[in-house]
N, C-alpha and C positions, 0 to 999 in steps of 0.2 A: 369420193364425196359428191354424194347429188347438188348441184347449185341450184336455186329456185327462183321462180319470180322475185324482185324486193318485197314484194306485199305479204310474202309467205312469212316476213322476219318481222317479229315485236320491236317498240323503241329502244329494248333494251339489248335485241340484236338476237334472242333467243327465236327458234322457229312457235310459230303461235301454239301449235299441241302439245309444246314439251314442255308450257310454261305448268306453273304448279298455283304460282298468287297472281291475281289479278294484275294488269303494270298500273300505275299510280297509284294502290292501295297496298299498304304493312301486312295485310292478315286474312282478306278476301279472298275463300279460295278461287282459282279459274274451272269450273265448271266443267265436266266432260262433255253437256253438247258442246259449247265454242269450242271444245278443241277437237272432236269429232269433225264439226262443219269445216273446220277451216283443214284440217287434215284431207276431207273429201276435194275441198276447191283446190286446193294446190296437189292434190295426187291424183285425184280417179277423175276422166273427164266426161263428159255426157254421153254414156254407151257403154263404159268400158266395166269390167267386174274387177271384184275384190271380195277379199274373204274378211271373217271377222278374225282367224288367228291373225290375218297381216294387222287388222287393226290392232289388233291387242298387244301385237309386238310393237307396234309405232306408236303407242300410247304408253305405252310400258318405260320401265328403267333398263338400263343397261344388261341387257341378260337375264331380266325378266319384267316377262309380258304383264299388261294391264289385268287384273285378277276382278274386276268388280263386275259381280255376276249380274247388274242390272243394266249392260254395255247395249247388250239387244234392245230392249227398252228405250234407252235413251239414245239409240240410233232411229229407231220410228219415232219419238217424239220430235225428231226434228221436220217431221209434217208440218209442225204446226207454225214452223217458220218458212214456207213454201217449197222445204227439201220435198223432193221423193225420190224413194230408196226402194225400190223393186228386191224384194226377197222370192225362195222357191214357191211361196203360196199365191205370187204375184204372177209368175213366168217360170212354167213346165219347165223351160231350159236352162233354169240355175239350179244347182247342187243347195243341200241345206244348209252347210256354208259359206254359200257366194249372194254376193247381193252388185244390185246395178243404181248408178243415178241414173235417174231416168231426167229430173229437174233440178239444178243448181237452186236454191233459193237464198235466204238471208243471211249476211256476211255475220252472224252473231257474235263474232269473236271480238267484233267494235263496237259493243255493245249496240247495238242496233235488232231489233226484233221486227221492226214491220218496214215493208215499202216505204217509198217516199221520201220525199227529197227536201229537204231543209237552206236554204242559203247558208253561208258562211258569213258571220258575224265579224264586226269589226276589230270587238274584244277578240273574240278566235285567232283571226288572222294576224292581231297583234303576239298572241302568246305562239303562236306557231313561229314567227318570224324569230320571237327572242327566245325561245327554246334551240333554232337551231342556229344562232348566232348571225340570221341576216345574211346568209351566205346561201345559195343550192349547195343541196347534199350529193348531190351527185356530182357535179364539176369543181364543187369548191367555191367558185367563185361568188363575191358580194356586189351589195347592188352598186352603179356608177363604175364601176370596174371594166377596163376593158381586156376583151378577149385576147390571149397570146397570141392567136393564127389569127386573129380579126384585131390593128388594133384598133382601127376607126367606130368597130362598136363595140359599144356599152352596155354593161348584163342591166337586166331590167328582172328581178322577182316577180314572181307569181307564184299560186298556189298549185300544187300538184298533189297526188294519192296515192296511197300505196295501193290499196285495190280500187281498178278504174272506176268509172261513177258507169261504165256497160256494166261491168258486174256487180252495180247495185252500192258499191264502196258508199260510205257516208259521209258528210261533211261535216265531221265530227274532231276534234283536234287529235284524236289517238290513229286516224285515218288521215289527216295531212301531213304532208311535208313543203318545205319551203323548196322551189325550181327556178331556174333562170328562164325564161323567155324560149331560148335555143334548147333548153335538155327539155322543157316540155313539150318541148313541137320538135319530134326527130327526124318526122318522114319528110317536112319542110325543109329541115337542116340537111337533111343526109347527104345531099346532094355536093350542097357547098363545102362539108368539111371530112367528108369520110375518106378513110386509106382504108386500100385492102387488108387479110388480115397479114401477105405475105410483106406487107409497106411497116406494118406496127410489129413483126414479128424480132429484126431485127437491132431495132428498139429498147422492147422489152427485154432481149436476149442481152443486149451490152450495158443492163444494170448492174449494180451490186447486186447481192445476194442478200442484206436487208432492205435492199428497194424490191427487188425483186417479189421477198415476201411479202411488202407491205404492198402493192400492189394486187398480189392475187389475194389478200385480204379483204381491200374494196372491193374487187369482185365477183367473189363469193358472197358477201356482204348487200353489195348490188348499190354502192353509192361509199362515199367518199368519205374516211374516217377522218378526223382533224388531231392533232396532238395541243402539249399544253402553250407551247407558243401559237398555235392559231386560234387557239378560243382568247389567247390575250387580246392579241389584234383586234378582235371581233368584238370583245369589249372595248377596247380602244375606239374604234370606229363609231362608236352612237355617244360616244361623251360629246359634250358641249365644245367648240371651236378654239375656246381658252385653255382647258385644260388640255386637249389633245395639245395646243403648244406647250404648255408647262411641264409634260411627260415625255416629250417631245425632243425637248431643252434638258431636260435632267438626264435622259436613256444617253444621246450624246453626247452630253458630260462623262456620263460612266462609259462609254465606250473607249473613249479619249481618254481616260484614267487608267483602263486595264493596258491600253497601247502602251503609254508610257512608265509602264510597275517594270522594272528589270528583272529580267528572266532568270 
């Protein structure tokens, strides 16, 4: 199984070519250039070739390839979002099934068609924060939180992207995700919290066998799944100071209650 950047993966965890409906829309179809483009950024890099059968297999279903005879077509249309795609009419030295990027252009799978850069809005930042529970997606952790190997600091949120804002990524809420301070600055971090991988190996190796899965799930995934008690918490967490105590006061009551049920 190929693992990919996190930015190659939709909200909804699917790689962005294989989706079929738009994500936040019932019935929208997803368009073959965005899944085109975004197949090109995360597979073919600036120089390298690729044929259209490979496309048509990777656009395709299970054991059979992408059939819509207008694929050519809508691979040169993506000109017109600053791709270029070098075919044989382009460069003596491609066969008439090979084509080249020659230029990455517009990440359109984010709904994004032209350059240019937008700030991130207040409301955005808020609906990204409680979309993904206040927490980074990558470590888990929420904001005021402090770090297990650090515990003297404090996670602190910010905004992070699945495709970086070098590759044009937008600031758009379908392109954000919620980060802690430390997973968005790694090369900063790396220093103070990295083990080799022969230090984490041994680790990993003396889990269970559903830790073990659940773990190369995150990262293949490329960020940190939560189950249904941590999206509790996490609601739990932004309620008003009162009732956090009154849920607070009743959960151990009920814990105190199952203690004492005879077995």
């Amino acid at each position: 199984m190929t693992t990919y950047n996190p930015g190659a993966y939709s909200p909804s965890g699917e790689l962005w070519w294989n989706l079929k409906i738009r994500p936040g829309a019932k019935k929208a179809p997803f368009g073959a250039e965005p899944r085109l483009a975004s197949w090109l950024m995360f597979n073919a890099k600036v120089g390298q070739i690729f044929t259209m059968r490979q496309l048509r297999e990777e656009l395709g279903e299970s054991n059979k390839p992408n059939a819509d005879e207008q694929l050519n077509r809508r691979l040169r249309s993506l000109r017109a979002y600053g791709w270029i795609i070098l075919s044989g009419r382009d460069a003596s030295n491609l066969k008439p099934d090979q084509y080249l990027v020659e230029k990455i252009g517009s990440p359109i799978w984010l709904g994004k068609s032209k350059f240019g850069k937008k700030g991130v809005t207040a409301k955005v930042r808020r609906e990204m924060l409680d979309r993904d529970g206040h927490r980074c997606v990558l470590c888990g952790i929420g904001a005021g939180e402090a770090y297990p190997d650090q515990p003297s600091k404090k996670a602190r949120l910010t905004i992070g992207h699945f495709v970086a804002d070098s590759l044009h990524g937008p600031n758009d809420l379908i392109n954000l995700r919620t980060e802690c301070s430390r997973c968005n600055e790694p090369s900063k971090e790396q220093a103070e919290r990295s083990e080799s991988a022969s230090e984490l190996w041994p680790k990993m190796r003396d889990l269970s066998r559903p830790e073990k899965s659940r773990l190369l799930a995150w990262i293949v995934k490329g960020q940190r799944e939560r189950d249904s008690i941590d999206y509790l918490f996490d609601q739990y967490r932004v309620l008003p100071a009162p009732q956090r105590d009154e849920l607070k006061a009743k959960l151990e009551r009920a814990v105190n209650a199952t203690r004492q049920t005879p077995q």
